[in-house]
Residue frames as a rotation matrix with the C-alpha (Angstrom) as fourth column:
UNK 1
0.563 0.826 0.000 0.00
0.826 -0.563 0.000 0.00
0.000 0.000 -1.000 0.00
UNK 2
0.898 -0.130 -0.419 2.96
-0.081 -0.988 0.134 2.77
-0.432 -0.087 -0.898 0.47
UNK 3
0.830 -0.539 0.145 4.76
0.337 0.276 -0.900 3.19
0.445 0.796 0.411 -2.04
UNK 4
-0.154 -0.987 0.049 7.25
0.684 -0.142 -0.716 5.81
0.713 -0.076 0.697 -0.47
UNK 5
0.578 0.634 -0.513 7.36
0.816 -0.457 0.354 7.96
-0.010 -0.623 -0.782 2.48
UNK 6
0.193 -0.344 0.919 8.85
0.470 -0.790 -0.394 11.84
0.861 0.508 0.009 2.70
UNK 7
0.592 0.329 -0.736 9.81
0.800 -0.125 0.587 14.04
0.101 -0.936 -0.337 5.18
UNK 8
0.947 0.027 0.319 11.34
0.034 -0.999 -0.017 17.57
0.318 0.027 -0.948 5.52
UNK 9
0.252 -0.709 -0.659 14.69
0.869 -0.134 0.476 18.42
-0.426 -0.692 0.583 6.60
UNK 10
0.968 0.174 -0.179 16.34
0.196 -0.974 0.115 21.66
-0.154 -0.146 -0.977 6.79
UNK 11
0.429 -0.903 0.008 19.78
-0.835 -0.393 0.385 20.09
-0.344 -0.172 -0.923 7.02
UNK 12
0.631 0.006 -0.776 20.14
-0.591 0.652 -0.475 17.26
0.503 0.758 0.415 4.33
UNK 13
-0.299 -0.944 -0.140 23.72
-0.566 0.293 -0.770 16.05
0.768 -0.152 -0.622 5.60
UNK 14
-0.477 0.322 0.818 22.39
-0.875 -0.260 -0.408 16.68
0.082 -0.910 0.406 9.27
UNK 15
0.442 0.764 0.470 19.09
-0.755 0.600 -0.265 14.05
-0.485 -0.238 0.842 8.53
UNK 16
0.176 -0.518 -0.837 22.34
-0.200 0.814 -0.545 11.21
0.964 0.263 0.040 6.49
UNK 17
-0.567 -0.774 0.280 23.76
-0.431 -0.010 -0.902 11.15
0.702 -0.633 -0.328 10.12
UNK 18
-0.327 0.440 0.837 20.73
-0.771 0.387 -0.505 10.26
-0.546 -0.810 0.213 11.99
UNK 19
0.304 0.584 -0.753 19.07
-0.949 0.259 -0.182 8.28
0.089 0.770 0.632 9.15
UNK 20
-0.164 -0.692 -0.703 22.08
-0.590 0.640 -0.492 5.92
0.791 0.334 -0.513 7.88
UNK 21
-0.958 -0.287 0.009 22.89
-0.221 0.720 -0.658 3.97
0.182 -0.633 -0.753 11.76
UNK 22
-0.377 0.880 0.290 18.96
-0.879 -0.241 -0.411 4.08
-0.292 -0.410 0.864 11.94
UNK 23
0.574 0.534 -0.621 18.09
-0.813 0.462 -0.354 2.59
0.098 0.708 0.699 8.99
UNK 24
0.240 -0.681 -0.692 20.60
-0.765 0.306 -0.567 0.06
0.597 0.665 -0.448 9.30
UNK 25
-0.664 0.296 0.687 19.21
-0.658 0.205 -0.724 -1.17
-0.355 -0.933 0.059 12.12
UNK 26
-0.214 0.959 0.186 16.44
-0.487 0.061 -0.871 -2.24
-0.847 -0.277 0.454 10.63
UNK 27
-0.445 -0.363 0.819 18.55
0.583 0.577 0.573 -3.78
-0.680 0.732 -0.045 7.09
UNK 28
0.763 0.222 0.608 17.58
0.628 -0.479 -0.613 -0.71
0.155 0.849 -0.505 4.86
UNK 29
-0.600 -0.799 0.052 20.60
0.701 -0.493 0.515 1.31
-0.385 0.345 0.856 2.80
UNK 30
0.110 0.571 -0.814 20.69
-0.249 -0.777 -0.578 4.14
-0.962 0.266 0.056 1.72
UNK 31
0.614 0.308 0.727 19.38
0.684 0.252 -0.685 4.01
-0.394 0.917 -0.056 -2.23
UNK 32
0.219 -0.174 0.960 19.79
0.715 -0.641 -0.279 7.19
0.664 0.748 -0.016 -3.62
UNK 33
0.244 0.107 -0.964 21.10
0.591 -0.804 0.061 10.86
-0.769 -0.585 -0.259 -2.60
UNK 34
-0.084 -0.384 0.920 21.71
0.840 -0.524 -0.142 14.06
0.537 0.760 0.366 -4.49
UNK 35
-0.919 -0.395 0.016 21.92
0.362 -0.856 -0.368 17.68
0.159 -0.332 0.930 -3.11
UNK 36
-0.419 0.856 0.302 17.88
-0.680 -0.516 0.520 17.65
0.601 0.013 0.799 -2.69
UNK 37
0.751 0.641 0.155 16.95
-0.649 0.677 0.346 13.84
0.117 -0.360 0.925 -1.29
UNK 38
-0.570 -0.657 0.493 18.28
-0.809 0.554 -0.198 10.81
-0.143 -0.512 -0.847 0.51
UNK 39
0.638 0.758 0.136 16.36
-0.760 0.591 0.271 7.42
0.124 -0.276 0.953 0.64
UNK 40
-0.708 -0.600 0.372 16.36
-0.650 0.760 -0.011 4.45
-0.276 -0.249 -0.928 2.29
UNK 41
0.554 0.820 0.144 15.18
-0.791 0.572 -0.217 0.93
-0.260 0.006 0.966 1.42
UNK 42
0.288 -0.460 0.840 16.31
0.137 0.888 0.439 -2.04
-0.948 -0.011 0.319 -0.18
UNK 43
-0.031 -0.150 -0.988 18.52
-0.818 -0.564 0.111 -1.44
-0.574 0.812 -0.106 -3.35
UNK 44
-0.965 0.128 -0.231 17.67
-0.125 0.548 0.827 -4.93
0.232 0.827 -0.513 -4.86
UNK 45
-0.195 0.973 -0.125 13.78
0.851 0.104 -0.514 -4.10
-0.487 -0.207 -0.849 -4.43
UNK 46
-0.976 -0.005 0.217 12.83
0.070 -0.953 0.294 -1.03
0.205 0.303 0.931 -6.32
UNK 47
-0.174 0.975 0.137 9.02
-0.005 -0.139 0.990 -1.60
0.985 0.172 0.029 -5.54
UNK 48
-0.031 0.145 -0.989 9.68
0.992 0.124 -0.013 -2.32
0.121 -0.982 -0.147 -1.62
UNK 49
0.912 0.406 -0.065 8.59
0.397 -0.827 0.399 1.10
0.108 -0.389 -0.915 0.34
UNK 50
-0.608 -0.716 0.344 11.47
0.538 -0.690 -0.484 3.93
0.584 -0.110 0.804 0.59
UNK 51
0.510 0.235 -0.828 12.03
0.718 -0.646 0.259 6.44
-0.473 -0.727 -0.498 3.19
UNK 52
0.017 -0.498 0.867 13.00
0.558 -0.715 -0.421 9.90
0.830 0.491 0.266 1.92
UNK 53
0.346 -0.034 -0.938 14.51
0.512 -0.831 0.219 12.94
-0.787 -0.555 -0.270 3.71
UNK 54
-0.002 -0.171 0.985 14.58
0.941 -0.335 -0.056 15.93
0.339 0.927 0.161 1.41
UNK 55
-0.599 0.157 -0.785 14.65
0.196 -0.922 -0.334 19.83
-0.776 -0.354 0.522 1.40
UNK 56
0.187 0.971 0.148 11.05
0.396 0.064 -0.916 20.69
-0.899 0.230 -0.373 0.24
UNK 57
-0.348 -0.932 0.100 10.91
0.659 -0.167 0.734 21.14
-0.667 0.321 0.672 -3.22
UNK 58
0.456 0.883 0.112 9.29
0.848 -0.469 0.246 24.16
0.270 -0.018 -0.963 -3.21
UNK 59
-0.066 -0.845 0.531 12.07
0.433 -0.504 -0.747 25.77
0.899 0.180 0.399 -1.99
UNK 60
0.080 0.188 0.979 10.38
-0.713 -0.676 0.188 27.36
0.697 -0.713 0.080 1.24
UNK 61
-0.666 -0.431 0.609 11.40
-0.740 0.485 -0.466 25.58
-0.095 -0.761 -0.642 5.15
UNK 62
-0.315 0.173 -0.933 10.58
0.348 0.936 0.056 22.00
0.883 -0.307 -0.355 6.15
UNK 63
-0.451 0.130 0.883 8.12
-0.889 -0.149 -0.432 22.11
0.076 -0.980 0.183 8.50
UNK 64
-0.917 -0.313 -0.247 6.80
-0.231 0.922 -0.311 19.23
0.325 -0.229 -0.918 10.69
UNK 65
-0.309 0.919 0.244 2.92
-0.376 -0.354 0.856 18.42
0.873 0.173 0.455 10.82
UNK 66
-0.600 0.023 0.800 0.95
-0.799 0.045 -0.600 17.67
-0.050 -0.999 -0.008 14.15
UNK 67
-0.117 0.152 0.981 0.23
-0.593 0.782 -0.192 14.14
-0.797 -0.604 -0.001 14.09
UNK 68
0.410 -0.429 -0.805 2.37
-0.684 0.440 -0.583 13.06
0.604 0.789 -0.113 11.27
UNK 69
0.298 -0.542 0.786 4.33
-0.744 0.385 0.547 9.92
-0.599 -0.747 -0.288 11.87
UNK 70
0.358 -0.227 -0.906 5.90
-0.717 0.555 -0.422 7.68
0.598 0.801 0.036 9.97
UNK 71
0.586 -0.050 0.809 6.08
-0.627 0.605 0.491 3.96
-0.514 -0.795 0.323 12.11
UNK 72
-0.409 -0.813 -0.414 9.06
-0.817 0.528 -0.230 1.43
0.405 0.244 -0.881 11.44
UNK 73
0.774 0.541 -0.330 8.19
-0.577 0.816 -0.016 -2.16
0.261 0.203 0.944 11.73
UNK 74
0.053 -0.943 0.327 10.54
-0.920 -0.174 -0.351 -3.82
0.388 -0.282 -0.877 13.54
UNK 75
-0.272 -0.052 -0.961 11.51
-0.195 0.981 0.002 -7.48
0.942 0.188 -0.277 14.47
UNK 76
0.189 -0.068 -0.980 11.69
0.718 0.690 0.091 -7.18
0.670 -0.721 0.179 18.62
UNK 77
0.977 0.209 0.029 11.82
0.102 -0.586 0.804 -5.14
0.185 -0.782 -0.595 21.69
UNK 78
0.026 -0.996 -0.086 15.94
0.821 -0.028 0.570 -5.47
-0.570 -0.086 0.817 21.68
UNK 79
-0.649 -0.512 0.563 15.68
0.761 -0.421 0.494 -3.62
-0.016 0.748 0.663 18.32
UNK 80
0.513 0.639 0.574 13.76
0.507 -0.764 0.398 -1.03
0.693 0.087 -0.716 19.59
UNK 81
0.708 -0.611 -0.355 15.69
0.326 -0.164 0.931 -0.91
-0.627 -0.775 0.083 22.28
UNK 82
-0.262 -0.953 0.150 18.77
0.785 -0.120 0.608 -0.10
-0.561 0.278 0.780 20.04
UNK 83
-0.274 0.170 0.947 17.16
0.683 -0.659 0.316 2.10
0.677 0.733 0.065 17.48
UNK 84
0.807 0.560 0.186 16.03
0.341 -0.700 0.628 4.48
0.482 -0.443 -0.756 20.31
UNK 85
0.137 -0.975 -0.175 19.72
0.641 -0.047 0.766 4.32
-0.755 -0.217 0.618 21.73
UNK 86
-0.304 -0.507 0.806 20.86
0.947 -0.066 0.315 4.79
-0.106 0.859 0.501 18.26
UNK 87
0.183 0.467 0.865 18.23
0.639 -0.725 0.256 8.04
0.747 0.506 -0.432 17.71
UNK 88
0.910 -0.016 -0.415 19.16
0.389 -0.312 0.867 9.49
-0.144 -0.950 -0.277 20.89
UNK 89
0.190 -0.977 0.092 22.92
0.561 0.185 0.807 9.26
-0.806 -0.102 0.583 20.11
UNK 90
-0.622 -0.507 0.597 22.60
0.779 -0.479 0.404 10.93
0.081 0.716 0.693 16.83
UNK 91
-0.911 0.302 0.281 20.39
-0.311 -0.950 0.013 14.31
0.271 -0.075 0.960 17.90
UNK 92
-0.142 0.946 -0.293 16.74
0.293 0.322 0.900 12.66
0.946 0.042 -0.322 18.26
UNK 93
-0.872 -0.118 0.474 14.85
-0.373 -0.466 -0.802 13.59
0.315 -0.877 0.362 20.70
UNK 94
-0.868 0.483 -0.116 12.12
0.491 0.800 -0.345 10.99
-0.073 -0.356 -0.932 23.24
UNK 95
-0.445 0.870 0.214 8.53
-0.683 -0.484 0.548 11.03
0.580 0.098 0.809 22.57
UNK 96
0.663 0.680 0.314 7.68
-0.711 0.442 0.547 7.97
0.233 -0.586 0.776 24.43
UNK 97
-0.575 -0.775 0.262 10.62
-0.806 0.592 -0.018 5.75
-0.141 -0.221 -0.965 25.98
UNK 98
-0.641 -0.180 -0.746 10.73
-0.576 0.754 0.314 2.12
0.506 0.631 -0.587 24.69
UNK 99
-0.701 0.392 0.596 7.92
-0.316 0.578 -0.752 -0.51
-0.639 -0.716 -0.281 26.30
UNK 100
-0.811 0.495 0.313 5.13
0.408 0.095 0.908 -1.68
0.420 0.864 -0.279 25.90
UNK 101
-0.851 0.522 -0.053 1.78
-0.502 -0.839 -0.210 -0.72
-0.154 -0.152 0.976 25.12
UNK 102
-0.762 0.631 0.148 -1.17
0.468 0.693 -0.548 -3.09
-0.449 -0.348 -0.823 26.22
UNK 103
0.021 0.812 -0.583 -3.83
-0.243 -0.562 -0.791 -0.34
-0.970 0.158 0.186 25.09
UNK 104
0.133 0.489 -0.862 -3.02
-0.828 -0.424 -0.368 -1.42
-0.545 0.763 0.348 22.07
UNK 105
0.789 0.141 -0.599 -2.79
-0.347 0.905 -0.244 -5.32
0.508 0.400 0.763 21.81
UNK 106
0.695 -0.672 0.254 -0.78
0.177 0.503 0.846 -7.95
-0.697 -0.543 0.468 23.93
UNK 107
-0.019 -0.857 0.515 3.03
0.982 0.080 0.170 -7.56
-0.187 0.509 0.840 22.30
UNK 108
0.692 0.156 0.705 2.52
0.524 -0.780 -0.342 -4.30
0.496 0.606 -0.621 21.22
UNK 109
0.505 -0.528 -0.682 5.64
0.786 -0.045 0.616 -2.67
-0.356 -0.848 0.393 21.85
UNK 110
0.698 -0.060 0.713 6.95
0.516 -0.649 -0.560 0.81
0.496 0.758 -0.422 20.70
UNK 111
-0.033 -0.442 -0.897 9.35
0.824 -0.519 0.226 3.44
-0.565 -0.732 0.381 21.07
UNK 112
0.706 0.501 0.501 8.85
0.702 -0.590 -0.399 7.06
0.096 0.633 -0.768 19.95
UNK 113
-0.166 -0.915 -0.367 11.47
0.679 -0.376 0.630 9.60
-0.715 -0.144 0.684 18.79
UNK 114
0.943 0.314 -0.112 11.69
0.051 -0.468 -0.882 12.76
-0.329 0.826 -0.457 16.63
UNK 115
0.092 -0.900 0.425 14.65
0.994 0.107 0.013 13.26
-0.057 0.422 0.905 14.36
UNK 116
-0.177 -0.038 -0.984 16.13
0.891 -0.432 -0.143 16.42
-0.419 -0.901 0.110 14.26
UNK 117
-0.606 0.720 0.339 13.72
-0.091 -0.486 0.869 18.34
0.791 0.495 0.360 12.11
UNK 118
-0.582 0.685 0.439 11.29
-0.736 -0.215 -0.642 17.44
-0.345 -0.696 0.629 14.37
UNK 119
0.129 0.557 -0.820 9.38
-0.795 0.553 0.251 14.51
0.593 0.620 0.514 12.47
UNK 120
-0.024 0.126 0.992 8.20
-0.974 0.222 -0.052 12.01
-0.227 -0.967 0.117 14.19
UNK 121
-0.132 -0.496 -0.858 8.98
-0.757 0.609 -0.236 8.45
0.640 0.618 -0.456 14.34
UNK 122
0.472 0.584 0.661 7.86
-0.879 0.365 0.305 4.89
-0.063 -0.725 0.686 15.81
UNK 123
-0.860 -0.215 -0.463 9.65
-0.176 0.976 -0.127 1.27
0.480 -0.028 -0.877 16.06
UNK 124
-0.095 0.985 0.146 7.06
-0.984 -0.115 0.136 -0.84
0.151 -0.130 0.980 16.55
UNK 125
-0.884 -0.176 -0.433 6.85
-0.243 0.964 0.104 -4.83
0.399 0.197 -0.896 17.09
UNK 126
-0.359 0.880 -0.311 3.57
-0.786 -0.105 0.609 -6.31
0.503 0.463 0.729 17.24
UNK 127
0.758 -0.083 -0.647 4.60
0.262 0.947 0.185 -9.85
0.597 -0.310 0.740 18.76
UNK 128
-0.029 -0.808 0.588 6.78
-0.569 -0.470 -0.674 -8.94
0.822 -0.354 -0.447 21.58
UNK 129
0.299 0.069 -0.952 7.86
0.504 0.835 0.219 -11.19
0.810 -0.545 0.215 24.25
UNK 130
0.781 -0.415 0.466 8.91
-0.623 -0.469 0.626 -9.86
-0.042 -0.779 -0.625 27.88
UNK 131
-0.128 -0.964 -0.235 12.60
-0.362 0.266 -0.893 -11.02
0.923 -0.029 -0.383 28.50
UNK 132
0.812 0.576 0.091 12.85
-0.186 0.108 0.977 -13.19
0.553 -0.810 0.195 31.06
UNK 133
-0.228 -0.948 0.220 15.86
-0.930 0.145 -0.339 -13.17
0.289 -0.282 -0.915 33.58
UNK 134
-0.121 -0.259 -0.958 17.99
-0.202 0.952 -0.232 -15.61
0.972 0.165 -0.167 34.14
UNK 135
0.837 0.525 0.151 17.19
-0.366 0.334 0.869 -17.87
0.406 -0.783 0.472 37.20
C-alpha cells in the first residue's frame, strides 16, 4: 500500500547522520542521494517502500505536521531498544521511551522519537515477548 514515504529536513547532511545507523538497524541502505533527497530501502527491491529525507521542493522551510508519523516495523523489543539508543545518540529527541503498550494489543511494543527536524517516528513490534531473567 505505500509506495514511499517523505519528510522535511532543513539540514540534508544533518538528517544522512541520523538516518544511515537508523536505517541500518532495521537492514535498509541508503538508495539514492543528491543535493535535494536521501532514501532508504532495499537497493535490490525497487518496488519495496522507501524512506525519503529531502529539502522541500518548493524551496520554502521543512516544516513538521501535528500528528504526522511515519512507524518502522521492527523485528523485537531489543531492536527497539537499540534504534532508540541509536536516535538518541545521533540528535533525536524521546517522545515515548521504549515498552510496551497493552492499550493497544498484547506484544505491542513501541518506542517514539523525533529526528532532528522534528518529524516524528515509531519502532514498533507487534509480537513482543517480555525477556525473562535468568534464574
Amino acid at each position: 500500500m505505500i509506495g514511499y514515504t517523505m519528510v522535511g529536513t532543513a539540514d540534508l547532511r544533518r538528517a544522512e547522520r541520523f538516518y544511515d545507523p537508523v536505517m541500518a538497524l532495521i537492514g535498509q541502505e541508503r538508495c539514492y542521494c543528491d543535493e535535494q533527497v536521501s532514501s532508504w530501502g532495499r537497493k535490490d527491491d525497487d518496488k519495496a517502500p522507501r524512506f525519503f529525507a529531502c529539502h522541500p521542493f518548493d524551496g520554502k522551510a521543512a516544516s513538521v505536521g501535528n500528528g504526522a508519523m511515519t512507524a518502522f516495523l521492527v523485528e523485537s523489543a531489543e531492536v527497539i531498544d537499540r534504534l532508540f539508543e541509536t536516535a538518541m545518540a545521533r540528535g533525536g529527541s524521546e517522545e515515548g521511551k521504549p515498552g510496551f503498550r497493552p492499550q493497544y494489543g498484547d506484544g505491542f511494543y513501541a518506542a517514539y522519537v523525533r529526528d532532528p527536524d522534528g518529524n516524528k517516528l515509531a519502532f514498533v513490534c507487534y509480537d513482543a515477548r517480555e525477556v525473562e531473567s535468568p534464574s
